[in-house]
N, C-alpha and C positions, 0 to 999 in steps of 0.2 A: 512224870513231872513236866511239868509247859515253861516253857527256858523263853526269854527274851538275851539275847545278848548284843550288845549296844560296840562298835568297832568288831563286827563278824566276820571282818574280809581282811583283817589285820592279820598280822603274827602271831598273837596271843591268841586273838578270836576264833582263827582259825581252826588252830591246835585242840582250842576247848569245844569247838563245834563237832569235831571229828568224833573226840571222844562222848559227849552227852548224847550224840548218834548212836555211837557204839552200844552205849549204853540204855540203850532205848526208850530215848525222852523225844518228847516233842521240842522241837526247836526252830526261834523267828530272830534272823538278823538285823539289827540296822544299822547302816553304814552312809557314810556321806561319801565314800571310796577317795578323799583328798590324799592315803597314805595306801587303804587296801589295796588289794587288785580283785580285779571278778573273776580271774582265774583261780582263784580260792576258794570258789564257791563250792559246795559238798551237797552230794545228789539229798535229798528229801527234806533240807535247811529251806527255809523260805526267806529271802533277802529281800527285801527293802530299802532302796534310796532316801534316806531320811537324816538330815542333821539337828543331832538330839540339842545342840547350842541355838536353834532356831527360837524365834520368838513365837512362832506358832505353838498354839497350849495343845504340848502332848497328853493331857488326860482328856480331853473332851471327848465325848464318844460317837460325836455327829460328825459324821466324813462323808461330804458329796459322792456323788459317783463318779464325778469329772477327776476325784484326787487319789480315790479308792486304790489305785495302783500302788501311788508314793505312800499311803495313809493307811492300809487297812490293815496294820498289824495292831492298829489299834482297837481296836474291835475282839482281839484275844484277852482272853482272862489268862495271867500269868504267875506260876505259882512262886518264880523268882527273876531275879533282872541280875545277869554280870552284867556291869557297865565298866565295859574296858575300854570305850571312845575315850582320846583324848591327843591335843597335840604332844606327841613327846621331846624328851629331848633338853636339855641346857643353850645349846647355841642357839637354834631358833630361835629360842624365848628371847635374849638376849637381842634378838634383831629384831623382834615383833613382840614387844611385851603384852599389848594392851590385847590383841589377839590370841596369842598366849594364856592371858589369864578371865579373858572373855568367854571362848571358850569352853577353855576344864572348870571352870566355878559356876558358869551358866548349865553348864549340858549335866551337871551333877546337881547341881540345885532342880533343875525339868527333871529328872530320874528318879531325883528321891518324892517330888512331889505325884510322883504318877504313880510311884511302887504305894504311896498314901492314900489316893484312893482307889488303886487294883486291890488292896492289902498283898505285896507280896514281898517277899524279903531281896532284899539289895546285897552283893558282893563288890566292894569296890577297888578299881584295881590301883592303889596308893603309888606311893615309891620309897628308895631309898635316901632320898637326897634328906629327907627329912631331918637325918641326924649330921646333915653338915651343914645347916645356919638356913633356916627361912628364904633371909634375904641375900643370899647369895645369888639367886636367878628367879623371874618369873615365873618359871616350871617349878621351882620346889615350892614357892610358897602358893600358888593355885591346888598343886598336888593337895598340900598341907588343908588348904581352905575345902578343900572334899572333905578332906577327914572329918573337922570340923561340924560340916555338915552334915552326916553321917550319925555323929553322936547327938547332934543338934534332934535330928527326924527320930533316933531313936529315944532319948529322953521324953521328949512332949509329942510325939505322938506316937510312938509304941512300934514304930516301924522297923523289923528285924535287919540290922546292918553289921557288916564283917569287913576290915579293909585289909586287903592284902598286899603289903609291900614288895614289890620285886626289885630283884638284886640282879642283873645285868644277865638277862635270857639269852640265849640261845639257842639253837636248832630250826628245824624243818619248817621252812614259813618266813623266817626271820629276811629282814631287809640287809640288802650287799648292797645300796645305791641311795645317793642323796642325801642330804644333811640329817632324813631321818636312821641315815644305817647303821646298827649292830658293830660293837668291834669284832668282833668273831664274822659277824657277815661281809664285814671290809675284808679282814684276811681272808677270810677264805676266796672269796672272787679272785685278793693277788696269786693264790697260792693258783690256784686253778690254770690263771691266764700268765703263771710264771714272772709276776712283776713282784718288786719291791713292795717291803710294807712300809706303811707311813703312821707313823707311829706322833702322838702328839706328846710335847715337852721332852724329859730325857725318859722318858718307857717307865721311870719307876712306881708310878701311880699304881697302888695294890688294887684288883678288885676282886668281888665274890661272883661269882659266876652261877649260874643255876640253868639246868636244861629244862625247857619248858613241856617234857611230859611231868617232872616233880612237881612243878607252876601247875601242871593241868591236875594234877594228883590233887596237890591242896586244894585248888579250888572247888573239886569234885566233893571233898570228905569236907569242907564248910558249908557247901550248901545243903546238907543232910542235919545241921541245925540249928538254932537260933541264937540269934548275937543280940548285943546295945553297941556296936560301936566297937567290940574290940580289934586288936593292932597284929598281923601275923605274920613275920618277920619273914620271910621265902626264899631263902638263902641259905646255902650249904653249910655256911660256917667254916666257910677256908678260901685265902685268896690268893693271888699270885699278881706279881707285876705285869706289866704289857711284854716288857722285855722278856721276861719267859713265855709268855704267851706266842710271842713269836716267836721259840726258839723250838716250844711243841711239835712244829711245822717242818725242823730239821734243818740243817746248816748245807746251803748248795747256790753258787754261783748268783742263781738268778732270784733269790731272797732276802739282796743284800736290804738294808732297813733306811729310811729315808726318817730323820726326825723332823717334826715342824716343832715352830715356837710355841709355849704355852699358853690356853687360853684361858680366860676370867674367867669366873665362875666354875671353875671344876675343882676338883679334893682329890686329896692323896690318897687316899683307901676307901671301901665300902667294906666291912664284914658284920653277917647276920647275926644276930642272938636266936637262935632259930628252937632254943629251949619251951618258949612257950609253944609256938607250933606243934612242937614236937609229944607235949606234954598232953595238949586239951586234943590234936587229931589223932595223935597216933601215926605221923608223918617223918619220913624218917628218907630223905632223896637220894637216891642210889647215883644216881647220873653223875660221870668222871669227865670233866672238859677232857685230862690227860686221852680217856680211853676216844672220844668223841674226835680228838683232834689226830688220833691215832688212825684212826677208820677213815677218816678223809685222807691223810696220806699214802695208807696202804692202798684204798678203791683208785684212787692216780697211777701209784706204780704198778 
């Protein structure tokens, strides 16, 4: 299978590059690297500097030789597109809307238009905010506006599409730094460098957590077959507070917890209905934060 995947030097992309490697597909990244890093990069992946949000028409097939460099993954026939590019995040949006939802509704409207004339089928990577109010942040309702999309390519032109919602990833890859980082990748950096966690409102905000080999599981077992559009919930179906999540880590002098003020835009809980997934893949996520957060303590001591 010939894999395009779009955010290849991210967290997610990463992780799914590894494994469609593993599993002996051809695979072509694109990345504008504003969040990856190139030290992600994975030996026989072919990456491309390219921002799918450009106004240059990703389907044209005529690419000078002067661009060939930035440009000639275009030039592949691809049997499927993950398109996992996207700003993420609630606060950002918040400080940059219009960027924000420029962006993730442009670089997904160029994706689906390109998967329409390569014919290839589209995975898209949604989110969870979905079920806490549109218009709560410009990141959930651009999220939202992919989906959208999605169903939009798949109705009238027949374009095979699958969105997968994620529910707060973690693992191998995951960002510890800058407003795009991971809460799991925030603790863990303090845990590592013996600092305080900082915990935002009073910690009791639930969420679902999911390790992203599960993430890479389902995404593996939907591209094996044809969608219109449907919604794949990617979440364990069990959550915990921040406040336990910091307590995973163990109780010791230099752990004490630093709260900050609550910010707009965020919600009290995420948990998955992960029933459908479960039913149409055959997806079933073994991954335990508890065991996860257990091994980063043990590997310390």
């Amino acid at each position: 299978m010939k894999c395009l995947v779009t955010g290849g030097v991210g967290f997610v992309g990463t992780n799914l590059i590894k494994r469609l490697l593993k599993d002996g597909h051809d695979v072509v990244s694109v990345d504008n690297y504003s969040t990856g890093k190139k030290e992600n990069h994975q030996e026989d992946c072919q990456y491309y500097d390219f921002d799918v949000s450009s106004k240059t028409n990703m389907f044209l097939s005529d690419v000078s030789s002067s661009t060939y460099e930035s440009h000639g993954w275009k030039k592949k026939k691809y049997d499927i597109i993950f398109h996992l590019a996207a700003l993420a995040r609630i606060q950002p949006s918040l400080k940059r809307p219009s960027k924000t939802i420029y962006n993730n509704f442009i670089s997904t409207l160029n994706v689906l238009e390109y998967a329409r004339n390569m014919k290839a089928k589209v995975i898209y990577s949604g989110s969870s905010t979905f079920h806490h109010g549109l218009y709560g942040s410009p990141y959930a309702w651009s999220k939202y506006g992919g989906e959208q999309l999605c169903k939009l390519y798949s109705k009238v032109y027949g374009v095979s599409t699958a969105i997968a919602r994620f529910y707060n990833v973690y693992g191998p890859h995951q960002l510890e730094d800058g407003e795009y980082a991971t809460v799991i990748g925030i603790f863990e950096k303090q845990f590592r460098n013996n600092e305080s966690f900082t915990i935002v409102g009073d910690g009791e905000q639930r969420r679902d957590f999911t390790h992203i080999d599960d993430i890479v599981d389902a995404l593996v077992l939907m591209s094996k077959k044809e969608f219109k559009g449907e919604k794949f919930e990617l979440g364990r179906g069990k959550n915990y507070s921040i406040n336990e999540v910091a307590a995973m880590f163990g109780n010791n002098p230099y752990h004490s917890r630093i709260y900050l003020p609550q910010r707009s835009g965020e919600y009290p809980f995420t948990l998955a209905d992960n029933t459908f997934v479960k039913k149409t893949l055959g997806w079933n996520p073994p991954g335990s934060l508890k065991d996860y957060i257990k091994k980063i303590v043990n590997d310390k001591n």
